[in-house]
C-alpha positions as CSV (number, residue, x, y, z in Angstrom):
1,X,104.2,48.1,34.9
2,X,102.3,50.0,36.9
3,X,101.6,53.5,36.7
4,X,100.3,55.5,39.2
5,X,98.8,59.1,38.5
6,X,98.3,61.5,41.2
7,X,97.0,64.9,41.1
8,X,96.1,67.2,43.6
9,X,94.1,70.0,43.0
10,X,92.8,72.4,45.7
11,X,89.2,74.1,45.4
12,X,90.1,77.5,47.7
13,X,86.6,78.4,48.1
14,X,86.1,74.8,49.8
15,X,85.0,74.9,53.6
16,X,88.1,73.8,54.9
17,X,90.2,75.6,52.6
18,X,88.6,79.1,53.9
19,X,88.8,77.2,57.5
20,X,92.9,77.4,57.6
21,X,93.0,80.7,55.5
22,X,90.9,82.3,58.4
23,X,92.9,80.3,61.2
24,X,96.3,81.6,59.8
25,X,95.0,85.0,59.1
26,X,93.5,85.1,63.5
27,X,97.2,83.4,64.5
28,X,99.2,86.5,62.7
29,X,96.5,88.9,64.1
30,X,96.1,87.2,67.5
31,X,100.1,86.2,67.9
32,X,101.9,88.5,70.5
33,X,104.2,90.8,69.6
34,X,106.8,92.7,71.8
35,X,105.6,95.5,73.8
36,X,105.6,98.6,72.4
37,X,106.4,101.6,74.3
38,X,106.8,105.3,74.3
39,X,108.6,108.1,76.4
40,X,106.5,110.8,78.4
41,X,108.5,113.9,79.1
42,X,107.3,116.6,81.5
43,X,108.7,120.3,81.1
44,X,108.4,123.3,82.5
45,X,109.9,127.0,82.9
46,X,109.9,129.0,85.8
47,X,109.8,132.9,85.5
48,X,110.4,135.2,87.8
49,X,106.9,136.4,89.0
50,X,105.7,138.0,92.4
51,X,102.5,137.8,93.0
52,X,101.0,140.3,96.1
53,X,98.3,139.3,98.1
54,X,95.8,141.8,100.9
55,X,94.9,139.5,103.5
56,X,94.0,141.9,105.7
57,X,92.9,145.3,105.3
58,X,94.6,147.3,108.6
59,X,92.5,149.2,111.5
60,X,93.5,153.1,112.8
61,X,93.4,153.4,116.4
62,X,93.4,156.6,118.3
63,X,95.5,158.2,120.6
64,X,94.2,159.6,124.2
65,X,95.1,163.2,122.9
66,X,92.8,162.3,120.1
67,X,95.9,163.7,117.8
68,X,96.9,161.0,116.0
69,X,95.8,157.5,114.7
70,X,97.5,154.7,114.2
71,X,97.6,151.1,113.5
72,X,99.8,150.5,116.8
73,X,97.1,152.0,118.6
74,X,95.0,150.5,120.9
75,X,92.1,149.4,118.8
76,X,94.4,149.6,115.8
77,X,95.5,146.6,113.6
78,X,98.3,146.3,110.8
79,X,97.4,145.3,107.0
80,X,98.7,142.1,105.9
81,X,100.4,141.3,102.7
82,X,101.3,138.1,101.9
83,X,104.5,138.3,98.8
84,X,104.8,135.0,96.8
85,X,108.0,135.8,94.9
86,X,110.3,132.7,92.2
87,X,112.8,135.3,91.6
88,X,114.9,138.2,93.4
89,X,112.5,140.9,93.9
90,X,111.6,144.2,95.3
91,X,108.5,145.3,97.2
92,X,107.4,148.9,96.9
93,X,105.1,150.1,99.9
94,X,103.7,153.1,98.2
95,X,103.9,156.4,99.7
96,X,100.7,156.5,101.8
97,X,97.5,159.2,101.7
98,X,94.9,160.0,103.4
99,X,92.2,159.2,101.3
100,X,89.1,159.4,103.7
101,X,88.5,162.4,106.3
102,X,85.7,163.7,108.2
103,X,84.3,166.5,106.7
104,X,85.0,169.0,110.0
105,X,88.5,168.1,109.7
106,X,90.6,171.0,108.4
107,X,94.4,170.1,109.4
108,X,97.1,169.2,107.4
109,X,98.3,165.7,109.3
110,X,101.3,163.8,108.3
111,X,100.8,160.5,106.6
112,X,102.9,157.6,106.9
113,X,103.7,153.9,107.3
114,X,105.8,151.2,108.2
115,X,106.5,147.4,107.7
116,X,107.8,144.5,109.3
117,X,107.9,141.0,107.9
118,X,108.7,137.2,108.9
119,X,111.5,137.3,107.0
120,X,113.4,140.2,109.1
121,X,112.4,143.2,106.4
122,X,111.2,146.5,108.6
123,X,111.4,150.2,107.8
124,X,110.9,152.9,110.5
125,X,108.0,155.3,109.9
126,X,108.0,156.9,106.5
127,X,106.7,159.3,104.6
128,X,107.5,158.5,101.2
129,X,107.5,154.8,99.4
130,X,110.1,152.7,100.5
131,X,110.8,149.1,99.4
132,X,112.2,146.0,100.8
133,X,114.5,143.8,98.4
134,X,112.7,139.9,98.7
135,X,114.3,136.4,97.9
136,X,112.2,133.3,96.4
137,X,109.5,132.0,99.0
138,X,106.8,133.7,100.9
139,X,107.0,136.6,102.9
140,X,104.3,137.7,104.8
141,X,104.1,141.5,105.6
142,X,102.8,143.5,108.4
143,X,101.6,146.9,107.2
144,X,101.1,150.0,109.4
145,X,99.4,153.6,109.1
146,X,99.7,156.5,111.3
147,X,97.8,159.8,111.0
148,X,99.4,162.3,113.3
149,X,98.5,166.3,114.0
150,X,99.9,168.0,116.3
151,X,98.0,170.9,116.2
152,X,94.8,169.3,115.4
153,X,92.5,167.0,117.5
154,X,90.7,164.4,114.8
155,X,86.7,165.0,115.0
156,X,84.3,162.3,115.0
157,X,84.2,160.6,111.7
158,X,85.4,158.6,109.4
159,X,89.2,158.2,108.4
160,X,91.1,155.8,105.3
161,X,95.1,155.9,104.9
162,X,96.1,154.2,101.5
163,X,99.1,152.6,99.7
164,X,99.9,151.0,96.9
165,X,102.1,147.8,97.4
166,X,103.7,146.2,94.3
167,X,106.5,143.9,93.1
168,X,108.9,144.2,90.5
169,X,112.1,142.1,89.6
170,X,115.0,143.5,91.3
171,X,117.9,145.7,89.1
């Protein structure tokens, strides 16, 4: 009879041995595996803001009489406002002042102003603040001052009308 004895033993710190650990270790590393992916969200609020911008500061003209002063003057230019609003708004033209006179000047004129804009908002010449009620968007805004005296020419010097615009959400 013949007998036959076999045994196998493996040395793992042999050459080859650490060849096929390090091959099957690279092939899991190295194998491809399905893409992974993720969701990207944008979000985003929108307030109701109005923000008021002064292009322009406006220019008083004078009348031939020399009695009033005006931005529809000859010589005389409008402020302009530009209203950027996201929500209903209104705009409040403050009432306006003379803040600037020439220092012969002793009358008592009468102050006021007007607007117009591109989106068909216009007052007639007031006095007091008056406001316009504004939708989302732009709206660009003529301004306009008047000085007026009638018992009073203006003397030679310098003149300033001011007023306050602002914006506030609508009630």
């Amino acid at each position: 009879m013949l007998y036959f004895k076999s045994s196998v033993s493996r040395d793992f710190s042999s050459p080859a041995t650490l060849f096929l650990g390090l091959m099957l270790v690279l092939s899991l590393v190295i194998a491809p595996r399905p893409a992974e992916s993720a969701t990207v969200e944008w979000t985003g609020v929108v307030a109701n803001t109005c923000v008021v911008t002064l292009n322009s500061n406006g220019l008083l003209g004078v009348s031939v009489s020399g009695q009033a002063m005006s931005s529809d003057q000859t010589a005389g230019q409008p402020a302009s406002v530009a209203v950027m609003s996201t929500g209903p708004n209104v705009v409040t033209f403050g009432s306006p002042a003379m803040t600037l006179w020439a220092p012969s000047y002793t009358g008592s004129p009468i102050v006021s102003s007007k607007q117009q804009s591109n989106k068909g908002h216009s007052s007639a010449w007031m006095v007091t603040a008056h406001q316009a009620a504004i939708e989302p968007g732009d709206t660009l805004f003529e301004v306009h001052a008047q000085l007026a005296d009638a018992a009073n020419a203006f003397p030679m010097g310098a003149y300033k009308v001011s007023s306050e615009v602002t914006c506030a959400p609508a009630n």
